[in-house]
C-alpha positions in Angstrom: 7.2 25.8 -28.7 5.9 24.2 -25.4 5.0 26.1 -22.5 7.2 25.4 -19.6 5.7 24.0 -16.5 6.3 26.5 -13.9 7.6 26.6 -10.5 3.7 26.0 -8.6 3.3 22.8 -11.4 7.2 21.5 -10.0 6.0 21.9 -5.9 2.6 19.9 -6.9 5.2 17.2 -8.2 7.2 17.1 -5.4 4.5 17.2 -2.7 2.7 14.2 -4.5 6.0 12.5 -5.1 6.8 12.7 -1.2 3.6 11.8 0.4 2.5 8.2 1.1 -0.4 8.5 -1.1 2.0 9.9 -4.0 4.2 7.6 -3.4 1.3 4.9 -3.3 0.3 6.1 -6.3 3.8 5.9 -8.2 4.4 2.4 -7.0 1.6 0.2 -6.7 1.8 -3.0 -4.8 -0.2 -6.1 -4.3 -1.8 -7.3 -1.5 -3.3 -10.6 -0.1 -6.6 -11.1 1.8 -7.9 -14.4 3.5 -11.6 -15.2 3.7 -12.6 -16.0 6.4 -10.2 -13.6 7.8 -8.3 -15.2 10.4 -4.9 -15.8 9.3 -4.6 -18.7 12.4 -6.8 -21.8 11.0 -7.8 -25.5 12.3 -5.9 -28.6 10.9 -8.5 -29.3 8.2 -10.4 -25.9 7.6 -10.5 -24.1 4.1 -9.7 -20.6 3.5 -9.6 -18.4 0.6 -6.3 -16.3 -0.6 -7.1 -13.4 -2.6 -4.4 -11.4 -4.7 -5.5 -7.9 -4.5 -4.3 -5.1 -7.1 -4.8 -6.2 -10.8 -7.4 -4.2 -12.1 -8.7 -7.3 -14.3 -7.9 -10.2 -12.7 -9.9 -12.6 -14.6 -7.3 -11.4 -18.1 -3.6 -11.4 -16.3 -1.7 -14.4 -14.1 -1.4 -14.0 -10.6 2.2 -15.0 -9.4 2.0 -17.3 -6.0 4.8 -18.3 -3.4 4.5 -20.5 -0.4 8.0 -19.8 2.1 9.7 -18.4 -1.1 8.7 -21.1 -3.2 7.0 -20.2 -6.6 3.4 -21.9 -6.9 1.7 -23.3 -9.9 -1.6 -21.5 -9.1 -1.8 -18.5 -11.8 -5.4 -17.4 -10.7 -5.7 -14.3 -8.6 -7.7 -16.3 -5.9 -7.7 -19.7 -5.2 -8.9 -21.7 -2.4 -7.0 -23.8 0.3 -8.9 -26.9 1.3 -8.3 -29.2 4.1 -5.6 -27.4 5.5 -2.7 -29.1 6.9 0.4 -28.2 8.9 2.6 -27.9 6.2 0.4 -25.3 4.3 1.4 -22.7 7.1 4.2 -20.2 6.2 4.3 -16.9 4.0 2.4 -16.5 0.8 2.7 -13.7 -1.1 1.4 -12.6 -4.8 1.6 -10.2 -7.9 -0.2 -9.3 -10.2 0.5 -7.6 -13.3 2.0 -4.6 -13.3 2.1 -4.6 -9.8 5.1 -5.2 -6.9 5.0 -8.5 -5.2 2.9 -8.0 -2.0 4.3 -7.6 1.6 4.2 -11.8 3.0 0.5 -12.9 4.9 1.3 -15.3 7.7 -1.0 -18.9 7.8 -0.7 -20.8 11.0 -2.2 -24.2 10.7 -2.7 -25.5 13.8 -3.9 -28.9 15.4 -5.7 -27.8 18.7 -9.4 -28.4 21.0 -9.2 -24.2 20.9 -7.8 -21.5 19.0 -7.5 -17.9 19.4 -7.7 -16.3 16.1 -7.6 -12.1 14.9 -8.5 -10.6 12.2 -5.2 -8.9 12.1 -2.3 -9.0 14.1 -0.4 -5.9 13.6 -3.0 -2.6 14.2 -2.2 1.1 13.7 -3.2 2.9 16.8 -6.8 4.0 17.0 -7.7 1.4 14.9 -10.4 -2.0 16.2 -9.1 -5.3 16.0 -11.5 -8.8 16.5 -10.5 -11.5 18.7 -12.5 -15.1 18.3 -11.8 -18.3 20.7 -13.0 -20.8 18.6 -13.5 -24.5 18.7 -12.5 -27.7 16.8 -15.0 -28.5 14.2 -16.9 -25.7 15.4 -17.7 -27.6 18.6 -19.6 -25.5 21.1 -17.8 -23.7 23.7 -18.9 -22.4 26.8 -17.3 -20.5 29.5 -15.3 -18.3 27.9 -12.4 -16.8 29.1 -10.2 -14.2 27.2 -6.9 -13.4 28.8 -4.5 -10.2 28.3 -0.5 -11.2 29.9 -2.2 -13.0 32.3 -5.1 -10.9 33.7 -9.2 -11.8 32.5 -10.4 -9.3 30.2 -13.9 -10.7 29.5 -16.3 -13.5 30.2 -19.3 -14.8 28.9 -20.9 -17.9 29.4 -21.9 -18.4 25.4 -18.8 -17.6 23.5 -18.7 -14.3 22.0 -15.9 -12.7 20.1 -14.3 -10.0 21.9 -13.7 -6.6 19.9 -11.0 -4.2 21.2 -11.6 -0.3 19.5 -9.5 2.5 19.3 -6.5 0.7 19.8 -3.9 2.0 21.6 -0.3 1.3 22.9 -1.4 -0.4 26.3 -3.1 -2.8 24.1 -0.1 -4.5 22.5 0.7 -8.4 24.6 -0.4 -11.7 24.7 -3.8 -13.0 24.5 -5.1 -16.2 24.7 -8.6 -17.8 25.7 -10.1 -20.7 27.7 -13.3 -22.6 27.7 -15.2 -25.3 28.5 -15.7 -28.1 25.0 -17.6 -31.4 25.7 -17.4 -30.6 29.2 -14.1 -30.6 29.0 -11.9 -27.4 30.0 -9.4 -26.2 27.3 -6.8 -23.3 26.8 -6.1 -21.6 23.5 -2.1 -21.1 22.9 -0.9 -17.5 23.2 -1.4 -14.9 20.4 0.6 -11.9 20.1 -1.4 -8.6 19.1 1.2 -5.7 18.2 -0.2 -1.6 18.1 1.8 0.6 15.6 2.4 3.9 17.0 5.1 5.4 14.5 4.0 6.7 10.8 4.3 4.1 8.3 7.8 3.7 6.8 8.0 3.7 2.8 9.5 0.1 2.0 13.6 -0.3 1.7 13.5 -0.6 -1.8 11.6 2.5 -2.1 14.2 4.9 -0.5 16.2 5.3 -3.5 13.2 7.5 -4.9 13.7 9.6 -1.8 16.8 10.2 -2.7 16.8 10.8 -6.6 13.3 12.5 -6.9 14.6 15.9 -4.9 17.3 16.1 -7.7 14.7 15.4 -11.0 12.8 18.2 -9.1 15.8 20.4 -9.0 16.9 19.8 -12.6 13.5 20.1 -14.0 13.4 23.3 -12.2 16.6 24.4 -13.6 15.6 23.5 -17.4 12.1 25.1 -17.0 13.8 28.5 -16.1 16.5 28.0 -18.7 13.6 27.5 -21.2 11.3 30.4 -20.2 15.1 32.7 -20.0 15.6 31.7 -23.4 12.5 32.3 -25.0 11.9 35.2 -23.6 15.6 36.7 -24.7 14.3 35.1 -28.0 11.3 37.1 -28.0 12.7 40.4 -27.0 14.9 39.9 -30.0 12.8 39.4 -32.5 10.7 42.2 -31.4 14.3 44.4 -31.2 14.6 42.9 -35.3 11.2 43.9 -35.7 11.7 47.5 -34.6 14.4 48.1 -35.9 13.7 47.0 -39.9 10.0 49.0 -39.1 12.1 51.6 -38.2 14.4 51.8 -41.1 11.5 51.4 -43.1 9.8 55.0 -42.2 13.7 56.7 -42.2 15.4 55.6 -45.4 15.3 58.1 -48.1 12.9 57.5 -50.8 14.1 57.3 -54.2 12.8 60.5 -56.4 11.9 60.7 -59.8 13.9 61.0 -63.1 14.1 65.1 -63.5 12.8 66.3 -66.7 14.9 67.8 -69.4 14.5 71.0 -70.0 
């Protein structure tokens, strides 16, 4: 007979069920990296996508899409040479027994200067990278990095700017200028957004939300049942067991034949 699970067993469930981690845990999703990181990229630069979450990716096939469009590549990383404007969009991946990842945005762009980060959206009191970087890696000098219009930094070699402990204020546009071949340039804007809210559990996840409190209820209700049961069970077959010991010690025993006389 199996030992019911208890009600401390049943809260453990729920808590891991209801927290982010548990709910990590239950559902597990793939992710994609680039390398180099900079998900804004020269007209002509390579960069390498990486589908993150299969625990051997070298025995399963990574599924690809490019704007919603599935791709032939079945590796789980595969690189993107000579980049050209049509190559920016959404790509997304999965791998095996995995969820398809949330979409990484690739901008290809055909500039003198770009402003690039290692990640646009940043959870508050996080550190984010900022890089004003030149065409074919041409020199530039000079630089500049703006905030909504207002100089944050110079230096005269370029340097990549790094912005700790994020916070609220530091949400806007940024941008950068510079000097290349002589020549004075300006970066388009970027928009850099903090995160100050908790992270939300994906749409399609809320339906566990709402079904898991009720599993946890009924489980709770059959594991009482259970334990009710067998121990009415057990009290009666102790009660049986009693009662025949009982009429064991009480019944009359049965005498011997008498003798004739």
């Amino acid at each position: 007979m199996s030992t019911p699970i208890g009600v401390p067993a049943l809260l453990w469930i729920a808590l891991l069920l209801f927290s982010p981690d548990g709910m990590a845990a239950v559902i597990q999703e793939s992710q994609v990296s680039l390398n180099p990181p900079w998900n804004r990229i020269f007209r002509g630069e390579n960069v390498t996508l990486t589908c993150i979450g299969n625990y051997s990716l070298e025995n399963y096939p990574t599924n690809w899409t490019h704007n919603n469009k599935t791709l032939e590549v079945k590796t789980s990383s595969w690189d993107l040479k000579n980049a050209k404007p049509g190559d920016s969009g959404k790509y997304r991946c999965q791998s095996k027994d995995f969820t398809m990842s949330e979409p990484v945005h690739l901008e290809v762009i055909s500039d003198w200067l770009l402003l690039q980060t290692s990640v646009p959206v940043v959870r508050e009191g996080q550190s984010f990278l900022l890089r004003c970087h030149g065409w074919k890696n041409l020199n530039v000098y000079k630089v500049i990095y703006y905030k909504d219009g207002k100089a944050l930094k110079y230096w005269y070699e370029n340097h990549n700017l790094s912005i700790t402990n994020a916070k609220r204020e530091d949400s806007g546009s940024y941008w950068c200028t510079g000097i290349i071949q002589k020549i004075p340039k300006n970066s388009t804007t970027l928009t850099i957004t903090i995160q100050t809210d908790s992270p939300s559990v994906p749409s399609n996840y809320y339906w566990l939300q709402l079904h898991i409190p009720l599993l946890v209820a009924i489980l709770f209700v059959v594991d009482t049942g259970l334990l009710i049961s067998t121990q009415q069970q057990f009290r009666f077959l102790l009660k049986i067991k009693k009662t025949r010991r009982g009429k064991k010690f009480t019944d009359p025993q049965p005498s011997s034949d008498p003798r004739t006389d």
